[in-house]
N, C-alpha and C positions, 0 to 999 in steps of 0.2 A: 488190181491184183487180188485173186479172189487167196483169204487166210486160209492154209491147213493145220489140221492139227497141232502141228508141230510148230509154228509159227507163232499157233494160239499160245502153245504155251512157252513161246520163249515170251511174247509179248506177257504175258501173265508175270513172269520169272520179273522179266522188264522193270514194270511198273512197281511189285514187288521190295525190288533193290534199289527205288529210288522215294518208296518210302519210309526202307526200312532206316536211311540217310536221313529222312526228314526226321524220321522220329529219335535220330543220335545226336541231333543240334537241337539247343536250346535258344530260346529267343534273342532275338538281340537286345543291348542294352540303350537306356535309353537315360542319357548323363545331363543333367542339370548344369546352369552357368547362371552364374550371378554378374551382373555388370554394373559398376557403381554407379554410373550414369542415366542409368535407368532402374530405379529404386520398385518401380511401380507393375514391373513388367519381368516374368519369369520367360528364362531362356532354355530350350532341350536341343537333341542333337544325339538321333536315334543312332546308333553307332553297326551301321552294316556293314565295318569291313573287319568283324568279328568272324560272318559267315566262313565254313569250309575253305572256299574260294575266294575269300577274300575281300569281299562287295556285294554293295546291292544287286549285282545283275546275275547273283547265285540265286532269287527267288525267279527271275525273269526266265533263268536259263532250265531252272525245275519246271513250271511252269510247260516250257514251250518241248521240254522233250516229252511230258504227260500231255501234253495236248496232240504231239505228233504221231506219239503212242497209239493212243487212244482212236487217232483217227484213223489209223493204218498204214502210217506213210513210212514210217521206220520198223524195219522187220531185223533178225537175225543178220549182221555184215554189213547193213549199210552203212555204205559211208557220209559223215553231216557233215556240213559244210556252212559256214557264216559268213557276211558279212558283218563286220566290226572293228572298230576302233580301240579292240583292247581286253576290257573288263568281262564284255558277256563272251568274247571266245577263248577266257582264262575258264569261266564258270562250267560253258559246253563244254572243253574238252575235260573237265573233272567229270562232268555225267557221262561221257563218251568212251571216259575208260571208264567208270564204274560199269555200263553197259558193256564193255568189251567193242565199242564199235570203233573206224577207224574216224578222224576227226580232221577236216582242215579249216582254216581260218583265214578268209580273206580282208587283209586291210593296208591302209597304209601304208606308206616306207617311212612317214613322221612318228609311229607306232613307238612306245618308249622301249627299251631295250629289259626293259626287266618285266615288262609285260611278257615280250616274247620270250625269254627267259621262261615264264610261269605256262603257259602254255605249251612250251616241247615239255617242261615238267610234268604235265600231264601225259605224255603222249602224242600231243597234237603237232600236226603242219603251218607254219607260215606261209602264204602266197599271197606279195604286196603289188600294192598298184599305187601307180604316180599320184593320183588326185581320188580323194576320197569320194568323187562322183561315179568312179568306175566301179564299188563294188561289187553293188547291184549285178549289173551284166556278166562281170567274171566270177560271180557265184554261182549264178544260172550255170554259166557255160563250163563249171569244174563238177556241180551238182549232171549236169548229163554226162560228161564226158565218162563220169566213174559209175553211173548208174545208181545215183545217192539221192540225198533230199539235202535241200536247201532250206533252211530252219526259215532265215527271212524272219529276223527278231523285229524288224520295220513295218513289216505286213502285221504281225500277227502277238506281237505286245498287250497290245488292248483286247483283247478277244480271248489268249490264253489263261489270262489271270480269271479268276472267280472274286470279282471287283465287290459283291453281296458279303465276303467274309472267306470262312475255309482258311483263317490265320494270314491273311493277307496285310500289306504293308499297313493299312489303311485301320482295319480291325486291330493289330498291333499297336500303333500308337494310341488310341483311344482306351484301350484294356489297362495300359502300361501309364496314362495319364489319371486314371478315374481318382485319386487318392491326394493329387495336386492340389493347390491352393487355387486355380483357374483349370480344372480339368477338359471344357473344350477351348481348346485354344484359337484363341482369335485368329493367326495364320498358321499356314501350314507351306511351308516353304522348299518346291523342289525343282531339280532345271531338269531338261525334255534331252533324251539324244533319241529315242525309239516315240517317247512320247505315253509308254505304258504307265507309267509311275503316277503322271500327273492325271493322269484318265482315273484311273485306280482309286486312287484318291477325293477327285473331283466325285464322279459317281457315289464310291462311299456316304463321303459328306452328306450327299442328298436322299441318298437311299436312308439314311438313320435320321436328317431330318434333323444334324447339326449345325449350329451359326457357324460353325469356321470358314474361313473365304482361303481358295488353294491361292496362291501367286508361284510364278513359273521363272525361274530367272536363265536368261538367255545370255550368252555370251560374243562377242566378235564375232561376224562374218556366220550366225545364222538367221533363218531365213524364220525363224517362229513367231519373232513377236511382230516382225510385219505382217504376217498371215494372221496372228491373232489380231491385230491389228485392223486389215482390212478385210480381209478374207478372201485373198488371191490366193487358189493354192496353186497357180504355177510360177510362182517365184523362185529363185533362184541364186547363189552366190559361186561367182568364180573362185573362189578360196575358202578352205576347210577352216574347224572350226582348232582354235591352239588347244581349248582345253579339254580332253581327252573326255569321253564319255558321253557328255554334251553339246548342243548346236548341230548343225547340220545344214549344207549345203543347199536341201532342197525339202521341200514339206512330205514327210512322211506320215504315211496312210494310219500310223496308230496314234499321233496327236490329233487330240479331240479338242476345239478349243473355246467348247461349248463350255466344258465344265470347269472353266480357267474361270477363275475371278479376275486376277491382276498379273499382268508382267515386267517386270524391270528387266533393261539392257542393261550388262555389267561388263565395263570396259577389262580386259584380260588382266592390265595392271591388278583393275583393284579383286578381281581373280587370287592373282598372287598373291595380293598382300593379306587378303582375307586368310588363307591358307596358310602364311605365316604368324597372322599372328593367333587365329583361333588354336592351332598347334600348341604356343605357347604358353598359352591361356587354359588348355586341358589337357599339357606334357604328355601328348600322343601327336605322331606326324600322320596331317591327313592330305588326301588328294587337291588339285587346285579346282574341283567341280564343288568340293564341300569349302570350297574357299569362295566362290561364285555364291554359293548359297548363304555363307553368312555376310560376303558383303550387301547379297539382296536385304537379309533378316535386318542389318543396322538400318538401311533406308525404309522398312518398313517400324522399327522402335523407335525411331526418330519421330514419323509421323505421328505415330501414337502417342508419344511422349507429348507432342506439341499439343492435340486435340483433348489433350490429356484423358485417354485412356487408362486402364490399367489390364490386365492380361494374362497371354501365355503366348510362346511363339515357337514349333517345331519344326525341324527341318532335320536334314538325315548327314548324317560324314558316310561317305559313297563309297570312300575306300582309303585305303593306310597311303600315306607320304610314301614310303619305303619303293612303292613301286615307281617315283620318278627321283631317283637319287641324280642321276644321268641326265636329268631333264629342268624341270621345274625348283627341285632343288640345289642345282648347280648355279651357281653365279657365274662361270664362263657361257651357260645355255643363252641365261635369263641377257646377259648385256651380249653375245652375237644375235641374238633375236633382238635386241632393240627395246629390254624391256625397263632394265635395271632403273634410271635415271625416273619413270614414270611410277614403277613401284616403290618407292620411297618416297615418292610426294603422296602416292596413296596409302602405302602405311602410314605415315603422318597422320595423315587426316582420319584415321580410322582410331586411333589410339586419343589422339584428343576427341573422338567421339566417343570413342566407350570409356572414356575418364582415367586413362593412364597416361604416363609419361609418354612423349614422344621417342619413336625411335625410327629406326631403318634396318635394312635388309643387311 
C-alpha cells in the first residue's frame, strides 16, 4: 500500500505520541537484596512492573508498534491484533488506545482474569483459544478477516528492539550498575516467552565486550532449553506453559540461542515459591515469571558461592503479584492444580538456602 499524504502524517502524529509517552516515563528501578547466605555476592532485581502498563512487555510492545510504524504496516484505523499470553496484550492495547487504533488480543482461556481485566481497561478485545498452540493461526486469521496487522510479538521480538542501545533493557542495567561494588555482573538472569529479552541482552553483552554470561530460566512444559540444548527446533510440547509470560510450547523464531550462555529448568513449584518468598523479602507482590527468575538466581549463587566466587547477579521482577490474585496467589488455585504440597517443600528449601528461617506457603 503505497502512503499518502495524509497517512504520512497521521503515521508522523503516530510515532510522535509514542515518544512523547516514552519521554513521561522514567527508567525503571533497579533494587538491591542482601542475602545473608551469601555474604560475597550482590543481588539486583530491575523492577519493570513500574512501567505505564505494568511490565516488561511495555518496552517490547513500544518497540514493535515503532517498528510496525515505521515499516508501514499500521496506518490510520487499523486494527492490531496479538498473540499472547497476557502481559504484552495489556502493554498493546495501552499503545493502541494511545494511537486511537482498535486492538484485539488473542490467547488463552488459562489467561488470569485480572490480565483480561487490564486489557478491556485499555480498550481492547479478548478472543481465547483452547490450547496455547492455536494462537498463531487464529491471529492470522482475525488479523485478515478485519483487514489489520498482526503484531506477531514471536516473529519479531528480536529484530524490533535496537539490541546496540537507544535506552534498551540491556543498556539500562549496565548505566544503572556502573557505581556498584561488582558493576558488571557476573549473571544476568532472564526466562524467554518471545525470546526478545534474552537475545537483547545476550547481543548487548557482546556488542560492549562485557564478561557477563545471560542464563535463560525455562519453566515446565517448554520447549527452550531442549532446543538450547540440542538444537532441534521442531520440538514441540502438548501442554502450555503454567507460568504466565514465559515458556512456550513450540520454539519461537525470536529466541536466539546463540547468545544464551546457560539455562536452568525451574520446576513450576519452585516457580511459586520463588515468587513468594522474594515478595516477602522486598514487601512488593511480584509475578511467578520473577519467581522463575530468582529461584534460577539461588542455583546460580549457590554455584558461585561454592567455587567461591564473589559478584553481582541481575535479573528483572517482570510484573506486580497483583495481576494473579485469582491465580497464583490463591491457595484454592495453587492445591486444585496440584501445587500446594510441592510448593512448601520448595519454600523450605529455598529459605534454608538464602539463610532464613523455614517456612511455608
Amino acid at each position: 500500500m503505497q502512503l499518502t499524504n495524509t497517512s504520512n502524517n497521521w503515521c508522523t502524529r503516530a510515532i510522535t505520541k509514542i515518544e512523547a509517552d516514552y519521554q513521561r516515563s522514567a527508567d525503571t528501578h533497579l533494587i538491591p537484596l542482601i542475602l545473608p547466605a551469601f555474604p560475597d555476592i550482590d543481588f539486583y532485581f530491575k523492577d519493570e512492573s513500574t512501567h505505564p502498563s505494568g511490565s516488561l512487555k511495555h518496552r517490547l510492545a513500544r518497540s514493535l508498534f515503532l517498528y510496525a510504524l515505521c515499516n508501514g504496516w499500521v496506518h490510520e484505523g487499523t486494527t492490531i491484533v496479538e498473540a499472547s499470553s497476557g502481559s504484552t496484550a495489556v502493554s498493546e492495547a495501552y499503545f493502541a488506545r494511545l494511537l486511537g487504533l482498535p486492538f484485539i488480543a488473542v490467547m488463552p482461556k488459562s489467561t488470569s482474569q485480572d490480565k483480561i481485566q487490564a486489557i478491556e481497561f485499555y480498550g481492547g478485545q479478548c478472543h481465547f483459544v483452547d490450547h496455547p498452540a492455536q494462537v498463531y493461526e487464529v491471529s492470522r486469521q482475525i488479523a485478515h478477516e478485519n483487514d489489520g496487522h498482526f503484531m506477531d510479538q514471536f516473529t519479531y521480538a528480536e529484530r524490533a528492539t535496537d539490541w546496540r542501545g537507544n535506552n534498551n533493557i540491556a543498556e539500562s542495567i549496565f548505566r544503572q550498575m556502573q557505581f556498584e561494588a561488582y558493576p558488571v555482573p557476573t549473571w544476568i538472569v532472564t526466562g524467554a516467552g518471545t525470546g526478545g529479552t534474552s537475545a537483547t541482552l545476550g547481543r548487548y553483552v557482546r556488542y560492549e565486550r562485557y564478561a557477563s554470561r545471560v542464563c535463560v530460566v525455562d519453566p515446565e512444559n517448554s520447549v527452550f532449553f531442549d532446543y538450547w540444548k540440542n538444537n532441534d527446533a521442531a520440538i514441540c510440547s502438548e501442554h502450555g506453559s503454567k507460568i504466565e509470560g514465559i515458556g512456550r510450547p513450540r520454539v519461537e523464531p525470536s529466541f536466539v540461542r546463540t547468545v544464551v550462555d546457560h539455562m536452568i529448568q525451574v520446576p513450576d513449584a519452585g516457580s511459586f515459591a520463588g515468587m513468594k518468598m522474594l515478595s516477602a523479602l522486598i514487601n512488593r507482590k511480584v509475578g511467578a515469571s520473577t519467581g522463575t527468575n530468582f529461584w534460577g538466581v539461588l542455583q546460580l549463587a549457590l554455584q558461585m558461592r561454592d567455587n567461591g566466587e564473589k559478584g553481582s547477579i541481575v535479573t528483572l521482577i517482570c510484573d506486580s503479584g497483583e495481576r494473579y490474585q485469582d491465580t497464583y496467589y490463591s491457595e484454592k488455585w495453587l492445591a486444585d492444580n496440584g501445587f500446594l504440597d510441592d510448593l512448601n517443600k520448595e519454600m523450605s528449601k529455598l529459605f534454608l538456602l538464602t539463610g532464613y528461617p523455614a517456612k511455608t506457603a
